[in-house]
Every structure is written in C-alpha cells, then in structure tokens.
N, C-alpha and C positions, 0 to 999 in steps of 0.2 A: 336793446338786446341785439343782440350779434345771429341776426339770421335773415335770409332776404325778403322780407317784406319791411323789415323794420329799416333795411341799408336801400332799398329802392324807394325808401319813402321817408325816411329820414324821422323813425316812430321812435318812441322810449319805449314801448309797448304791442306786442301783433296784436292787434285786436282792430277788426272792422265793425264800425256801427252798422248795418246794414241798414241800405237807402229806404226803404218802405213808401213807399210814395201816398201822401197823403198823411202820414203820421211824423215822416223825422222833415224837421223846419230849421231853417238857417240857427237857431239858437240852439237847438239839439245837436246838430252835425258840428258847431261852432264851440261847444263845451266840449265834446269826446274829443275833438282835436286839439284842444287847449289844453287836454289830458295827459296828451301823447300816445294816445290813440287814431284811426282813424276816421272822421267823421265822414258822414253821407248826408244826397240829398237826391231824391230823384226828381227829375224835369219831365219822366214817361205821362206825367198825367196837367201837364201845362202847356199851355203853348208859349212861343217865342219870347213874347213879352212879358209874361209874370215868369219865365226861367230868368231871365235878365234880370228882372229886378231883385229875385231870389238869391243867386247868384252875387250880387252888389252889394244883398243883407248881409251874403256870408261873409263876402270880402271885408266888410266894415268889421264883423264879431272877431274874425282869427287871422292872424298870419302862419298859423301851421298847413299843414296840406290837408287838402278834403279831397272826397271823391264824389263826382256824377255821375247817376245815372240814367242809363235812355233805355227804353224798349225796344226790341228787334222784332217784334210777332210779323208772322204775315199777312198782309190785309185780310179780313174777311169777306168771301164770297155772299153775296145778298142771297135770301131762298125768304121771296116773297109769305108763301105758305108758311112756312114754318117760325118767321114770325109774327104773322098776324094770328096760329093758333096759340106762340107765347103769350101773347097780350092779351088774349082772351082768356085764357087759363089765370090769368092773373085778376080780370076784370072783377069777381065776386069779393077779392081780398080787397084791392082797393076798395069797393064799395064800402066793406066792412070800415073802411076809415075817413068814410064819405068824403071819397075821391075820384079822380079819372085815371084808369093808365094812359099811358104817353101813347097819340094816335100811332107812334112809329118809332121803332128802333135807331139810334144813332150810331154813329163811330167817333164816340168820344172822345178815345186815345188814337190819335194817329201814330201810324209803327214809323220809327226813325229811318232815312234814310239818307247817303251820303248830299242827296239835293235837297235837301231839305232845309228850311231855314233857321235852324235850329242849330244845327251846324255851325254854324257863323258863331251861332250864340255861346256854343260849346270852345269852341274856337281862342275868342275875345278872352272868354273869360278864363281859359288858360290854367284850368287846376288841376292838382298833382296828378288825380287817377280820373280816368272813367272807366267806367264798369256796367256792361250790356247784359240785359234780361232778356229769355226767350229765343234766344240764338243770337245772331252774329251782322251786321252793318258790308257794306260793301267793301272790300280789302282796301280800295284807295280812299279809305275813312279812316280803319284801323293804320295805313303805312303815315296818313297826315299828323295823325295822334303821335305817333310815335317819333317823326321828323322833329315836333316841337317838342320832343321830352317826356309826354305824359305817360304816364305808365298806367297800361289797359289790365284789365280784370272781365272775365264774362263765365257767366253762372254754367256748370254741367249737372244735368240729372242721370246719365248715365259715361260709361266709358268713350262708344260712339261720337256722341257730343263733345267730352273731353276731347279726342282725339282730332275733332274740326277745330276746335277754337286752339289747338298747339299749332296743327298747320297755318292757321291764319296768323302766327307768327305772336297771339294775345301772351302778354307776359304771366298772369296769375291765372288760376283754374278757380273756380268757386265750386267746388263738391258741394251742391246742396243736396242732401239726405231725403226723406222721405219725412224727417221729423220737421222739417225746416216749416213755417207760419208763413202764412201768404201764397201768391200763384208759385206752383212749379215753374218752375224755368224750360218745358220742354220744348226744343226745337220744332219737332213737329209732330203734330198732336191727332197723326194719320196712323203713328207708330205707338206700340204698346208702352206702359210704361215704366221702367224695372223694377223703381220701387224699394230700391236699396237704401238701405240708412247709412247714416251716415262714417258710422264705424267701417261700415264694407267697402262705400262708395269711395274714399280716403283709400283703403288699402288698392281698389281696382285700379284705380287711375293709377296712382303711385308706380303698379307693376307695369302699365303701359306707356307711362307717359314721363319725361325729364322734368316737364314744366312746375313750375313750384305751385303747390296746389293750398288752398285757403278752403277749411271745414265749416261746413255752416249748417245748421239745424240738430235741434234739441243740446244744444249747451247754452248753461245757463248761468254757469258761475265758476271758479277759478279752477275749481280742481276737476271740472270741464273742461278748461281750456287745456289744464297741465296732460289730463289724459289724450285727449287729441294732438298736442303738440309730442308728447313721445312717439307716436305715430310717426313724424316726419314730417309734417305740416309746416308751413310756412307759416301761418297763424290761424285765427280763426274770426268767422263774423257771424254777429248774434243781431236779431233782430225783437223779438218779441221783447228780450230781459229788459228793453229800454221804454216801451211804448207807457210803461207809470212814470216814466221820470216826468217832473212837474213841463219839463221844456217839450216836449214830445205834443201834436196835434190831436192825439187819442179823444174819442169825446169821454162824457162822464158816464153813458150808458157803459162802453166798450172799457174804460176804466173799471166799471164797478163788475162788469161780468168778467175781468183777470181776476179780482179783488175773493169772487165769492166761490162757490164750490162746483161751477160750471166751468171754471178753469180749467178741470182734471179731463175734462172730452173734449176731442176735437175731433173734428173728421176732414176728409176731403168732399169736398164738391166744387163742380162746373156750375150749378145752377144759377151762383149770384153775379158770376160775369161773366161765363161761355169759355171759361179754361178753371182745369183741376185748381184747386185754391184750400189752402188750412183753415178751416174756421171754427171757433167754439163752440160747439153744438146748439143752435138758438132755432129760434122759432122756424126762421126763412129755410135753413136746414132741415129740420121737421116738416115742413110742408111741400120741398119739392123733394124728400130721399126717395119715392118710388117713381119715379120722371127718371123714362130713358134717354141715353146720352144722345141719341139721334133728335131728340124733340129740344133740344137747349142750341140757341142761334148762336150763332159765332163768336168772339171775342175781340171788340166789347162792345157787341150790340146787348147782349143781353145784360151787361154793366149798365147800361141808361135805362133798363126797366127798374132791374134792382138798386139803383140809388134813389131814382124817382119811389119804389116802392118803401123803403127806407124812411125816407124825407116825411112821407105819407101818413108811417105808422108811427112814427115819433112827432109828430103831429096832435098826435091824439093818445100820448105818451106809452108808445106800445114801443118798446126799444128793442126789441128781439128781432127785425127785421137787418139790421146792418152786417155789413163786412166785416163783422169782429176778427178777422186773422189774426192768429195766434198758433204756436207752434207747441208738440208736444208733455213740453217742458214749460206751459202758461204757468202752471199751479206753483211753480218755483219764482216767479217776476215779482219783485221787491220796489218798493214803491221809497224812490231818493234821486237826486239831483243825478244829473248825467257825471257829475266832475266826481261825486261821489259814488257812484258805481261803478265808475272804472278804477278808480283807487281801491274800492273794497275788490275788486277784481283781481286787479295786481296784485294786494297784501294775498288772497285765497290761492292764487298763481303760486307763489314765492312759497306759501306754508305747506303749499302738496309738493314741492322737490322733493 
C-alpha cells in the first residue's frame, strides 16, 4: 500500500503486531512479518542475553522487517514502608495458597537506557524498527538508531507526549487510546491521565503534530482498521486480536478467559505491576479495586509480588490471579494462526472501501 508506514518499512500491509512483552515470541512477530505486516517482539522484560538469543530466533524465522521494543519508565524510588505493608496486605492470600510472599520487592524490569548493555544488543541485531514504551531513551540513542537506518516508533497517551516524542526527531507516534490492553504508556505517572480513546487521541495529535501517527487500542478487525485509516492514520497496531493465535506465549488460563464471557470487562489497574495496565476483570482485580493508588509501590516492584502471586495461585489452580491484559475489544479476539489473521484482516480491510 502506498502510505508511509508501509514505504518506510517496506509492508504490503499497515498493520503493527504490537510487541506485548511476554506474549508475542519470535514465531508470532516471524508470521505477521512473513505476512506483510509488521511483527513485534519486546526485549522490556529480558535481559541482554535471552534478547540476543530472541532476536537470532527471529533472525533464523523471517527476512521481512520486525520491530523491537524496550522500555523507557523511570527507575522507581524505593519507600521501605510502603512495601513491606504491600507484602503484608498480600501475606493472608498467599497463605490461602500455602505460600510465602516474596520477603522483598524487586526491579525486575530495568528501564533502558542509552549505557546500557542492551544497546549493543539492539544495535548488532539491527532491525527495521524499534519502538519505545513509557517515554522516550536518551536523544544520542534515538540520533544512533537513526544513523543506522532504523526507523523509531514510541507510544503517546496524550498530545503533550506526542509532542516530545516529534521533537525527539521519533519517526512514528503510536496514539494509544484509552481502549488499548496492557500498561499505558504514560510518561510520567506524577501527571493526570487524559484518557482519550482512540478515536479522539488520532484526531488531537494529527491537529498538532506532522508526524505520521500509528492507532492502537480497541481495533480488532479490518473494518477497524478501514475506519481508523480514513482518519489519516499511517496504519494501525493491534495487540490483543493476536494473543489466541496458536504462535503467541498466552497461557491456557489467559487463553480460556478471552475465549469465555469475561472477555466483555476489562478495567484498568495499577495493582498488578505499579503502573495503569488493562486487564480482564479476574480475581487479582477484585481483590485490590478499593486499594488507594498511594499504597501500590512502584513500577515494577509491585510486578515481582503479583507474578510471584500469580505463580502461587495457579499452583493450586486458581488462575484468576495473572496479568490477563486485554484491551476493550477482547470479546472480539478470534482464535487462528497469525499468517491467517492478517490475511483475514487484509480480505475485512479491502471489503469495508
């Protein structure tokens, strides 16, 4: 197609798999790409050496372009207090699944930064796009990236943020909506949050900004995409519609609650990893929704309670504790091969002109 995402990246198709980290795996990002779409893989939750080997899988499955992504958060401040009454607030659930919580909070995900050695790794491996979550990398990261050719992407939740990641020179804007499944991407998490979906969030940018801008949350099928690209959209990236394709890391609990009638709610919560996040309304939801956002430790300290708690209760096959992120539009996610949802995509594209 004749529009610049497809001519900067060399697509048959706009369409971005979006990276999910922990769900899309070199053979997911490796079929949408094979597609003529663009696949994803995020590195935010690896360290140096399994992104490398990650990375080498992808290399072996496609010769099309994929995209990386990394985290940008800002470390989180330690508040002794307020984690150890997280832990304890949690201690009678674990019991409940004759367990221990973690004596102590971690920082599991380390936030990217341009010294960091991951870099290198990003670097080597030299693919088409990367694409930054949570804000923005150091400018002589973004200027390296672009020296070698790769064409940069990084997510906005409101105009504000658009408007940094244009100055930072980032070639794509990812308008994530309010419908979008998974953590917000908000920069900083000191400021309110707008809240705009995606329909709006697409138009606001567009009036303030040149930069070619990529829709993402609550589309779910072609004549989603058709409607967002009349907008003026450079394309668009879907994340949830993908997490049933057989190729995708989703477990079978998180499989089977898109599957059943839990799909239709979702909410946002901070509780399960210490930043806003879409999840299908499940147990861990239920049990922290009256917990003020002052009492939930940082991000992702509070990530190493709730997987440990996770781990725990699916132990003792209680599966309503996990990350289920999912986006608006779950109850719409179609269970078929990656190669085959983006062809039924394309055919739904072409029949809504």
């Amino acid at each position: 197609m004749d529009n610049r995402l497809c001519q900067a990246l060399q697509l048959s198709f706009p369409l971005i798999q979006a990276p999910m980290a922990g769900v899309s795996t070199p053979e997911l990002a490796a079929a949408v790409s094979n597609s003529g779409a663009l696949g994803s893989v995020s590195v935010g939750a690896s360290d140096p050496s399994r992104a490398r080997l990650m990375l080498t899988q992808l290399r072996a499955l496609t010769r099309a372009p994929f995209n990386v992504n990394l985290f940008c958060h800002t470390p989180p401040l330690r508040d002794a207090a307020r984690e150890n009454a997280w832990i304890a607030r949690f201690k009678p659930l674990f019991a409940r699944f004759g367990a221990t919580p973690p004596a102590s909070l971690e920082e599991i995900y380390p936030c990217f930064h341009a010294g960091s050695p991951m870099a290198e790794v990003i670097l080597h491996a030299a693919p088409a796009a990367v694409s930054f979550h949570f804000g923005l990398p150091e400018q002589a990261f973004i200027d390296q990236l672009k020296q070698n050719g790769i064409v940069t992407l990084a997510s906005a939740t409101s105009v504000d943020e658009a408007r940094q990641i244009a100055a930072a020179g980032i070639d794509f804007i990812v308008a994530q909506g309010i419908e979008a499944g998974g953590h917000r991407g908000l920069f900083d998490l000191e400021k309110a949050d707008a809240q705009m979906s995606t329909l709006t969030l697409v138009q606001a940018i567009k009036r303030h900004s040149h930069r070619a801008v990529i829709a993402a949350g609550g589309i779910m099928d072609g004549q989603g995409i058709a409607a967002m690209m009349r907008l003026g959209v450079a394309g668009v990236q879907m994340g949830t519609a993908f997490i049933l394709c057989p190729e995708s890391a989703a477990s079978e609990a998180w499989r089977s609650a898109l599957k059943s009638d839990a799909a239709a709610f979702t909410e946002l919560t901070a509780a399960i990893s210490g930043r806003p996040a879409r999840c299908i309304s499940n147990a861990f939801c239920q049990f922290t929704r009256d917990v003020s956002p002052d009492a939930i430790p940082a991000y992702p300290l509070a990530y190493s309670l709730g997987k440990a708690l996770a781990d725990a209760a699916a132990a003792q096959n209680a599966h309503g504790f996990g990350a289920q992120w999912a986006g608006q539009g779950a109850m719409l996610a179609r269970e078929m091969s990656a190669h085959q949802l983006v062809n039924t995509l394309k055919a739904e594209y072409h029949a809504a002109q």
